[in-house]
Structures are given as structure tokens and as C-alpha cells.
C-alpha positions as CSV (number, residue, x, y, z in Angstrom):
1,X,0.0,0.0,0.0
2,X,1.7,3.1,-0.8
3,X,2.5,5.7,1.5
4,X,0.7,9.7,1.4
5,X,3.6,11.6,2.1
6,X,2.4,15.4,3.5
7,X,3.7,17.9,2.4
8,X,2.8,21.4,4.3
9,X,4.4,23.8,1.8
10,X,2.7,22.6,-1.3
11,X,-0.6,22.3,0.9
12,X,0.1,26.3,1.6
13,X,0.7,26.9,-2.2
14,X,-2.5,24.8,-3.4
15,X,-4.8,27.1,-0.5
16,X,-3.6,30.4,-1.7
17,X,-3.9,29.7,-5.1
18,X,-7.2,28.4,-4.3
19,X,-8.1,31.0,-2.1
20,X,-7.0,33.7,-4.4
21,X,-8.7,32.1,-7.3
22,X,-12.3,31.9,-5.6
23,X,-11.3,35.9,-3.9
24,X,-11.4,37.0,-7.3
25,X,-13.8,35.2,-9.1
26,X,-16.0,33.7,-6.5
27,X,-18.3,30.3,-7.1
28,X,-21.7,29.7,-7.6
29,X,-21.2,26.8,-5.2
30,X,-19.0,28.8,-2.4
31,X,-20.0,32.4,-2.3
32,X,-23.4,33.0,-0.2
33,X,-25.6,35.5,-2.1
34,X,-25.6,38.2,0.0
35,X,-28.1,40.2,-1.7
36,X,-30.3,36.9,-1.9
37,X,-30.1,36.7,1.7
38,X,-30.5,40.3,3.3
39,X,-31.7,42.3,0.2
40,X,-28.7,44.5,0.8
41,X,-25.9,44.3,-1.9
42,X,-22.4,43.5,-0.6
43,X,-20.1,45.4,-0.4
44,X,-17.8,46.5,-3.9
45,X,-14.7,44.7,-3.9
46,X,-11.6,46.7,-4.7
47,X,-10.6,46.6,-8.4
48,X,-7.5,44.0,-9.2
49,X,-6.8,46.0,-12.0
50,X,-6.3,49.7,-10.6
51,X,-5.5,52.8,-13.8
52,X,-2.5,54.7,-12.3
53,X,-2.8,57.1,-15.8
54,X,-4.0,60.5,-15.5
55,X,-6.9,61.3,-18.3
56,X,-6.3,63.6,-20.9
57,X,-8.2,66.4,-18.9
58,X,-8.8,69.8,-19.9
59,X,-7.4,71.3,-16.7
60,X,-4.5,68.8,-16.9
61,X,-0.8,70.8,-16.0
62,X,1.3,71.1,-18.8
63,X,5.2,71.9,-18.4
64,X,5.7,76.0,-17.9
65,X,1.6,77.1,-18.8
66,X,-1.1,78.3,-16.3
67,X,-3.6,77.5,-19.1
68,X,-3.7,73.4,-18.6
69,X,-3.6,71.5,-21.6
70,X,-6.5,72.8,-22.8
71,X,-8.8,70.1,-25.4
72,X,-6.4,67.8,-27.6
73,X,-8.7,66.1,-29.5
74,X,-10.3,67.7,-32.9
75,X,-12.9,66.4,-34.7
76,X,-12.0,66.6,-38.3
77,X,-14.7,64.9,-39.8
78,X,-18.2,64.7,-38.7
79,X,-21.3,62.5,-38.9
80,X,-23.7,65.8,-37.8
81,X,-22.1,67.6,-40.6
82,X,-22.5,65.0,-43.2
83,X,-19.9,62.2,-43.0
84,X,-20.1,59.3,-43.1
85,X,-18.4,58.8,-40.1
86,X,-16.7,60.7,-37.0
87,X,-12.9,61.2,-37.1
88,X,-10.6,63.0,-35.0
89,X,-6.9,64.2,-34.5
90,X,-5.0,64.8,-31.3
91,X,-2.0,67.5,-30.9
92,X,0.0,68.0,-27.3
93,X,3.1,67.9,-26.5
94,X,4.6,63.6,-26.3
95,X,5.9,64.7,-22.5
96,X,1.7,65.1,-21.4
97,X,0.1,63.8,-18.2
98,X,1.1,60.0,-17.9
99,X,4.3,60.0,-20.1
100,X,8.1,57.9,-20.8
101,X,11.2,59.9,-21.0
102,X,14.0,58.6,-23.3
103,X,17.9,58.7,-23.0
104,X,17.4,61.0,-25.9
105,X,15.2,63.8,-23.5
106,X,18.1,65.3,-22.1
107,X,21.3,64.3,-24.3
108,X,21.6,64.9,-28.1
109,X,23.9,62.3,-29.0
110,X,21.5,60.1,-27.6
111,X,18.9,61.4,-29.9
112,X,21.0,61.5,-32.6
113,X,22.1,57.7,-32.0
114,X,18.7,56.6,-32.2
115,X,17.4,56.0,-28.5
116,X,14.3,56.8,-29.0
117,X,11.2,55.8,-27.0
118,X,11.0,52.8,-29.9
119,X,14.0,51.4,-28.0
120,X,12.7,51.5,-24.5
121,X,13.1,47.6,-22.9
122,X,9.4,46.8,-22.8
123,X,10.4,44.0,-20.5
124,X,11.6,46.5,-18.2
125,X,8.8,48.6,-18.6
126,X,6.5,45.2,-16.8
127,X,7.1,43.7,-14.3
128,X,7.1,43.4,-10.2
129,X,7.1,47.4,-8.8
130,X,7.6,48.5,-5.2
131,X,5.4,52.1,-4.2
132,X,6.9,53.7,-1.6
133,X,5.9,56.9,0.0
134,X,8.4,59.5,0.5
135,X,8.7,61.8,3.4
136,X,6.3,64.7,2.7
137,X,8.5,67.9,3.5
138,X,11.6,67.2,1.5
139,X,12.9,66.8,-2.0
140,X,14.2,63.1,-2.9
141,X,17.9,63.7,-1.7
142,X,20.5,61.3,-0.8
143,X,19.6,61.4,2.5
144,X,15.9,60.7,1.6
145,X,16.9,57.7,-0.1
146,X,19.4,56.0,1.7
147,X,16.3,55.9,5.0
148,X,14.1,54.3,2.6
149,X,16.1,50.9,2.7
150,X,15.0,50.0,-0.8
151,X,16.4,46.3,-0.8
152,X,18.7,45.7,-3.7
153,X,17.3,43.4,-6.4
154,X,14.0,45.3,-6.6
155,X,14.3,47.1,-10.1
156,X,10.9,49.3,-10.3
157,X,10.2,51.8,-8.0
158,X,7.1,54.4,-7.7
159,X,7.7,57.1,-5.2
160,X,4.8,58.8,-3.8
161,X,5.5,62.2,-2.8
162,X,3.7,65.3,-1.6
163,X,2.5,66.0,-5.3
164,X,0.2,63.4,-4.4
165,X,-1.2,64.8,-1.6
166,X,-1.6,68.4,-2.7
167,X,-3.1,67.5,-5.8
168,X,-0.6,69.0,-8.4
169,X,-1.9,66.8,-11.0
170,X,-5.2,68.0,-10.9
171,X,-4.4,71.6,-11.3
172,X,-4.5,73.5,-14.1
173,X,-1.4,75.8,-13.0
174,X,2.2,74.3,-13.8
175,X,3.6,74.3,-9.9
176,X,7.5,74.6,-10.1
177,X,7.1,73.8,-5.9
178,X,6.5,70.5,-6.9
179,X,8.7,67.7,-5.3
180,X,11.3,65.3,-7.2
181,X,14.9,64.2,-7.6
182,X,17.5,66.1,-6.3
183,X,21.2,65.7,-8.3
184,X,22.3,63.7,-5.5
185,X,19.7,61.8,-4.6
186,X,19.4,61.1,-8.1
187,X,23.6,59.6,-8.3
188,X,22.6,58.0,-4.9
189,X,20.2,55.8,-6.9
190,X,22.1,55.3,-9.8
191,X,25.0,54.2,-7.6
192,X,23.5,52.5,-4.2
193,X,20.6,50.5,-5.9
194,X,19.2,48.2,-8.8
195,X,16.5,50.4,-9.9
196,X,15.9,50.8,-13.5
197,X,12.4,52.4,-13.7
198,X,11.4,55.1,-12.0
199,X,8.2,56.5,-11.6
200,X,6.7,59.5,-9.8
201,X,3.5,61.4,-9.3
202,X,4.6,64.8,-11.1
203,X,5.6,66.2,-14.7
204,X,9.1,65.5,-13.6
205,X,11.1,63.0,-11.7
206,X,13.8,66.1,-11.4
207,X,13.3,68.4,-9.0
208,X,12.6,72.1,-10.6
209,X,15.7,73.2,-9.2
210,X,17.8,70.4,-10.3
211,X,15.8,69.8,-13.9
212,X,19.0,69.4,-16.3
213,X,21.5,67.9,-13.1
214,X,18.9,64.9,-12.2
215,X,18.1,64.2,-15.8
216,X,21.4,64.2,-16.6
217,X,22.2,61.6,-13.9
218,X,19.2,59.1,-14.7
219,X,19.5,59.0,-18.6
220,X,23.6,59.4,-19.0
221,X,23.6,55.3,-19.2
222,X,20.9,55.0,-21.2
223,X,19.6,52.2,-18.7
224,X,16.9,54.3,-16.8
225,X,13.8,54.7,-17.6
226,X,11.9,57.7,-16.0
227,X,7.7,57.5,-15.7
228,X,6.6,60.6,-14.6
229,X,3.1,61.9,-14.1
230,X,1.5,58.4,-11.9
231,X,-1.8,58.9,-10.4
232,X,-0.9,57.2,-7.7
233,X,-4.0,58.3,-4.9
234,X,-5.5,56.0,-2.8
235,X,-3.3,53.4,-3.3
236,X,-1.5,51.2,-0.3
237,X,2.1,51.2,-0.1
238,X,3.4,47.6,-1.5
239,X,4.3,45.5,-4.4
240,X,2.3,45.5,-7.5
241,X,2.5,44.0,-11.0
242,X,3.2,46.9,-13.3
243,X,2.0,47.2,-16.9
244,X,3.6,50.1,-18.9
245,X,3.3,50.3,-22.4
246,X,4.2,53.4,-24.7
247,X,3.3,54.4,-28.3
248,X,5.7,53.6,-30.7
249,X,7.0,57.0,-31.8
250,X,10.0,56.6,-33.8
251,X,12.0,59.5,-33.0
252,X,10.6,60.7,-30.2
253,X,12.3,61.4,-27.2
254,X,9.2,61.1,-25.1
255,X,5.6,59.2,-25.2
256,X,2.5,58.8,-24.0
257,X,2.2,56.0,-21.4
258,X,-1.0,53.6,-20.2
259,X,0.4,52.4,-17.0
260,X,-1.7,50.0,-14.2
261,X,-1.0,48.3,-11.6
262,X,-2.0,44.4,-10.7
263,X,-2.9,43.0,-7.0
């Protein structure tokens, strides 16, 4: 007779899978009806899919305006007007709410060797992320980043900052106050930890003081890729599965980004 050898570890995996399968999906066989039962509908459960791209909003910020970005889209052909069908063209500027730096933002012989946002390591751009919240009355120095003991290994990082809280992203005013990257909290990165991607909730992973400096630190080696503008509210501190992709604008030192995040 043969023997049923236990095994507690793959007992733990087969429950969480199981338990994770039947969180998100439920069962017709294992989920009491709720709403059957009390007439009361239960509670929503959080999304597993959560959108951390801003919308193309009228009032959006846009670099070094007070007016916001103002309505992008134009319809350039019209059904009320007699076509056969609707059609319409969008113009803003590639570095626009949600949006993917390239090596070639800051250095032109970047650009002119052909590291565009075409070139950007998609693989790096998904993957495991860590978002951390930064202190909230300082700039991302040295000092700031060293006391968040970001383990080495981890490659994507979102910092959550004061923009977050004060809402920069949602006002139509460009806010040169807002925080980010200092020059050497910037080289502290580079030279104290494995992230590749970085990701913040502002315009600009440089600080305004430090725009060209902290740029220049991040996309010298042409292995950092900056994600700037995250709507990153309401969101708990943790690891995520991130999905960035970016349009495939050949020449273009900057792009348009869908980014979420996975549970």
C-alpha cells in the first residue's frame, strides 16, 4: 500500500492559489448571495486591475503654462455635418500627463544615436514594482533615499511624494514647488541600488531646481527609464505588477504611457 507523504508547503501553495482564485472570481457553489439573503448588496470589492494614468483632462498641467492642456482632441470629420463617419486628430506635447522619457530627453547624441522611446526595454517597462511613500516635507535627496532601505534586487520603484497629496496633478497651473529628484539623490540611486524604472507622481522626476542635473544623472547610461506623471492616490504602499506600455513614436524622445498596476 503506498505511503501519502504530507507535504505542508505545497498544501500552503494549493490554499492560496485556491483561495486567491475563488477571492477573485468567486463560485456559484461557495460564495453565499448576500443580496439573496438580506436584500442589501455586498459590499464592492476593490478593483485588481487599478488605472494609475491620469486622463487627458482639460485642466490637466502642462510643463511652464497656467492655461492646462486645454482640449487635444479635434474632430476633423463629422457624422452631424454630413460624414459618413466621426474622425478625429489629437496635438500636445509627447511629455503630457502620464508619459516615458528617453535617453534622448536630455542628451543629443542620444537622440542622434537613435534611442528613441522605440528602443525602450518593454520587459523593463512590466514587471514586479515596489510604491513607496516619500517623506512629505523634502525633496528626494541622498539622505531621503538611503532611510528608505530599498532592498537591492528590486528594479521598479514608484515614489509617492507630496505632489500626491496636494493634488498638483489635478491643477491646471504648472507648480514649479512641486517635489522630485535632487542631483544627489538622483547619483545615490544610480550608484547605491538596482532600480531601473522610475516612476513618480509629477511632470518630472527632477526636482525644478535640479531639472537638467537629475536628468542628466538618470539618462547618461541610457539604462533608466523615467515614468513621470502616476496617479498614484489611494493606493497602499506595496508590491504591485506593473504594466507600462508606450506608443511607438520613432524619433521621439518622449511618449504617452498607459500604465496599471495588478494586485
Amino acid at each position: 500500500m503506498a505511503t501519502l507523504v504530507f507535504n505542508p508547503v505545497m498544501l500552503t501553495i494549493v490554499l492560496h492559489l485556491t483561495l486567491s482564485y475563488y477571492g477573485a472570481h468567486g463560485s456559484e457553489y461557495g460564495t453565499c448571495n448576500v443580496a439573496a439573503v438580506t436584500g442589501t448588496p455586498p459590499p464592492r470589492r476593490m478593483s485588481r486591475i487599478v488605472d494609475i494614468t491620469h486622463a487627458y483632462r482639460e485642466d490637466l498641467p502642462v510643463a511652464d503654462s497656467s492655461e492646462g492642456l486645454g482640449n487635444p482632441i479635434k474632430l476633423v470629420a463629422s457624422m452631424k455635418n454630413g460624414s459618413l463617419y466621426n474622425l478625429s486628430e489629437m496635438k500636445m506635447i509627447v511629455h503630457t500627463g502620464t508619459h516615458v522619457d528617453s535617453p534622448a530627453h536630455f542628451f543629443q547624441e542620444h537622440y542622434e544615436a537613435g534611442f528613441d522611446v522605440d528602443t525602450l526595454d518593454l520587459e523593463l517597462l512590466n514587471g514586479p514594482a515596489l510604491l513607496v511613500d516619500v517623506p512629505r516635507d523634502t525633496n528626494i535627496t541622498a539622505k531621503v533615499m538611503e532611510a528608505l532601505h530599498i532592498p537591492r534586487g528590486v528594479q521598479r520603484v514608484l515614489f509617492r511624494t507630496l505632489n500626491t497629496d496636494r493634488r498638483l496633478m489635478w491643477k491646471r497651473d504648472f507648480d514649479t514647488s512641486f517635489v522630485g529628484f535632487m542631483e544627489d539623490g538622483a547619483q545615490w540611486l544610480v550608484e547605491n541600488t538596482d532600480i531601473k524604472l522610475v516612476g513618480i507622481d509629477y511632470l518630472s522626476a527632477a526636482a525644478f531646481d535640479h531639472l537638467a542635473q537629475s536628468h542628466y544623472v538618470f539618462l547618461a547610461n541610457k539604462d533608466i527609464i523615467l515614468v513621470e506623471a502616476l496617479k498614484l492616490d489611494d493606493i497602499e504602499v506595496g508590491i504591485y505588477s506593473l504594466h507600462c506600455l508606450p506608443l511607438r513614436l520613432i524619433s521621439s524622445e518622449g511618449s504617452p504611457i498607459r500604465c496599471i498596476l495588478i494586485r
